[in-house]
Backbone as a ProteinNet text record, in pm:
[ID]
protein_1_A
[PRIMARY]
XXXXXXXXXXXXXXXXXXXXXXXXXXXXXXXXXXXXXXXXXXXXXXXXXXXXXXXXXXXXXXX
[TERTIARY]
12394.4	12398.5	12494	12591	12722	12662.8	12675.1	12625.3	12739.4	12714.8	12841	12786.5	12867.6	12828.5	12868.2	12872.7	12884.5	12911.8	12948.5	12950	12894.9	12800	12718.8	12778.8	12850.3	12912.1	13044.6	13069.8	13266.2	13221.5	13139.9	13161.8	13103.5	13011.2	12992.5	13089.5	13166.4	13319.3	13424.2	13412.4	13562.1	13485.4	13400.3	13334	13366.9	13341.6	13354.8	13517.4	13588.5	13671.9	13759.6	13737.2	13771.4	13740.1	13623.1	13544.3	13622.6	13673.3	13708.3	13850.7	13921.2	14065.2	14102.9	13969.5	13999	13941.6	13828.4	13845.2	13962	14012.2	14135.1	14216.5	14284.3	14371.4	14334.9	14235.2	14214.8	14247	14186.8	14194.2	14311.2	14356.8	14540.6	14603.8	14570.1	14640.2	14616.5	14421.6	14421.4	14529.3	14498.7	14620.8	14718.1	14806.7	14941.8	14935.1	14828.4	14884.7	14801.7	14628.7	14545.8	14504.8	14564	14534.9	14411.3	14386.8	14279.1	14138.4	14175.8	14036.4	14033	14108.3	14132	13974.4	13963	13858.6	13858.2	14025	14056.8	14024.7	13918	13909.4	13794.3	13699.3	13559.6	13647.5	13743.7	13789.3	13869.1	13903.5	13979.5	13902.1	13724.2	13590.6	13526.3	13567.5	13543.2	13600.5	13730.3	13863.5	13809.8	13778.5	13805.8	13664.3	13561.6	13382.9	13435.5	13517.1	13511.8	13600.6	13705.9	13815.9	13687.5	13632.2	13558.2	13468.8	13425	13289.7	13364	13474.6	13565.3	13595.4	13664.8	13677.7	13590.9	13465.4	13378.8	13293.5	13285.2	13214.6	13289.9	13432	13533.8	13552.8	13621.1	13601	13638.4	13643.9	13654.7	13551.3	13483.4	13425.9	13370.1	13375.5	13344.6	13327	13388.6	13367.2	13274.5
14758.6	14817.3	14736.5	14838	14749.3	14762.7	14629.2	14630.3	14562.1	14598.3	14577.7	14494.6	14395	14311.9	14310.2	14360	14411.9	14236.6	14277.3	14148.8	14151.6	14151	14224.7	14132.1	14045	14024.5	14049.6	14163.7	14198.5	14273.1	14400.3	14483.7	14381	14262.4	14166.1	14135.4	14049.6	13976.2	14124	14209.1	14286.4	14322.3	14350.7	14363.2	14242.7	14102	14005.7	13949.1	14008	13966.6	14053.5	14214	14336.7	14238.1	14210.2	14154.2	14025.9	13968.4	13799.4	13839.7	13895.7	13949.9	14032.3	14133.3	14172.8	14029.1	13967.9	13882.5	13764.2	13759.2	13616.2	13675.9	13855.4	13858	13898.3	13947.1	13917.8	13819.4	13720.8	13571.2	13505.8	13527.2	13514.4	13600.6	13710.7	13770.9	13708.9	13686.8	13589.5	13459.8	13360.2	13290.4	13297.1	13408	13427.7	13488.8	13543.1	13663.7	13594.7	13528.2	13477.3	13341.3	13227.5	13117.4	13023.6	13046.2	12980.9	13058.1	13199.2	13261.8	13284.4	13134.6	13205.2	13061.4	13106.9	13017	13018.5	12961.5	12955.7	12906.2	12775.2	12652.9	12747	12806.8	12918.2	13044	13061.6	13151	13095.6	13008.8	12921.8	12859.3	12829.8	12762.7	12908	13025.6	13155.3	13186.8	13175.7	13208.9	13150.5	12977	12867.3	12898.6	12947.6	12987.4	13103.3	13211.9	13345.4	13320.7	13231.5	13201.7	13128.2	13017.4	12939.7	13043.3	13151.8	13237.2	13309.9	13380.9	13479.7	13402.6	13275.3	13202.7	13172.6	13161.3	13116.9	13266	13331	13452.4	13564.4	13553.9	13668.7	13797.6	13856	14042.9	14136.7	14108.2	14271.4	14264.2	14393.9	14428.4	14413.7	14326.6	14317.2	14467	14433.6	14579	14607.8
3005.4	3137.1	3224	3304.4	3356.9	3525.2	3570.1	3727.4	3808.3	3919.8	4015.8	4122.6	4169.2	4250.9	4393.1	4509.8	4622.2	4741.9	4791.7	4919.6	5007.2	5030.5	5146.9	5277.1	5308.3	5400.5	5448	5374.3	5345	5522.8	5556	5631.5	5763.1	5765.3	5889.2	5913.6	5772.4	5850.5	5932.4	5845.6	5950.5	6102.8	6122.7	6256.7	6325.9	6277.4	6343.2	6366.8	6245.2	6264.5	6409.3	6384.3	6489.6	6647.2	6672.5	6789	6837.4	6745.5	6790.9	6826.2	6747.3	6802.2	6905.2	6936.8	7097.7	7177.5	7186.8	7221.2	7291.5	7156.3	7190.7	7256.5	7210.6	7292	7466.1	7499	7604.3	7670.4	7633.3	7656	7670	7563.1	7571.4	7677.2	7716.4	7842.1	7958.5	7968.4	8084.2	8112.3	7980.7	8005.9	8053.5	8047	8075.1	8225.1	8261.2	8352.3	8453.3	8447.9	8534.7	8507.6	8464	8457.6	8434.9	8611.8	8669.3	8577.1	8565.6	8498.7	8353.1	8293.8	8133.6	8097.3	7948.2	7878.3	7750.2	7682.2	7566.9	7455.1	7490.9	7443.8	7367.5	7390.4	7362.1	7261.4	7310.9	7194.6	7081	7106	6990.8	6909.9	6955.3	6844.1	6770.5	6831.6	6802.5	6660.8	6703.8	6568.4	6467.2	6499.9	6418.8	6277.7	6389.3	6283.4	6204.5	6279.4	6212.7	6094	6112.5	5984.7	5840	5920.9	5809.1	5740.1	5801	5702.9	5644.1	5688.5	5626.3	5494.3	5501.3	5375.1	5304.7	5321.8	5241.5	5180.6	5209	5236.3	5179.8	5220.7	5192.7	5302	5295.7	5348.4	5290.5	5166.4	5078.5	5005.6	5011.8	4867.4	4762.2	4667.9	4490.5	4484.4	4332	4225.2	4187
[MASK]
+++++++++++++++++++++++++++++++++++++++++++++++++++++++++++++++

């Protein structure tokens, strides 16, 4: 019997990943456009978690 092994965190990471990238670039616009009201340092520890699970974890699939 042939069984398939699924990622059950492939479809968390692209959500998280979708979420953190509107995120930053927000953030990154604040920067540029409103300064005083940006808070990069929070989206840049954001990127930094969502990169480490994505790597460890993955975001595609298994067969």
């Amino acid at each position: 019997m042939k069984t398939s092994l699924k990622n059950l965190y492939a479809f968390a990471n692209q959500i998280l990943i979708a979420v953190v990238s509107a995120i930053f670039g927000f953030n990154l616009y604040q920067v540029i456009v409103h300064p005083e009201n940006s808070n990069i340092a929070v989206t840049l520890i954001l990127a930094v978690v969502t990169g480490v699970m994505v790597r460890k974890y993955g975001y595609k699939a298994g067969k």
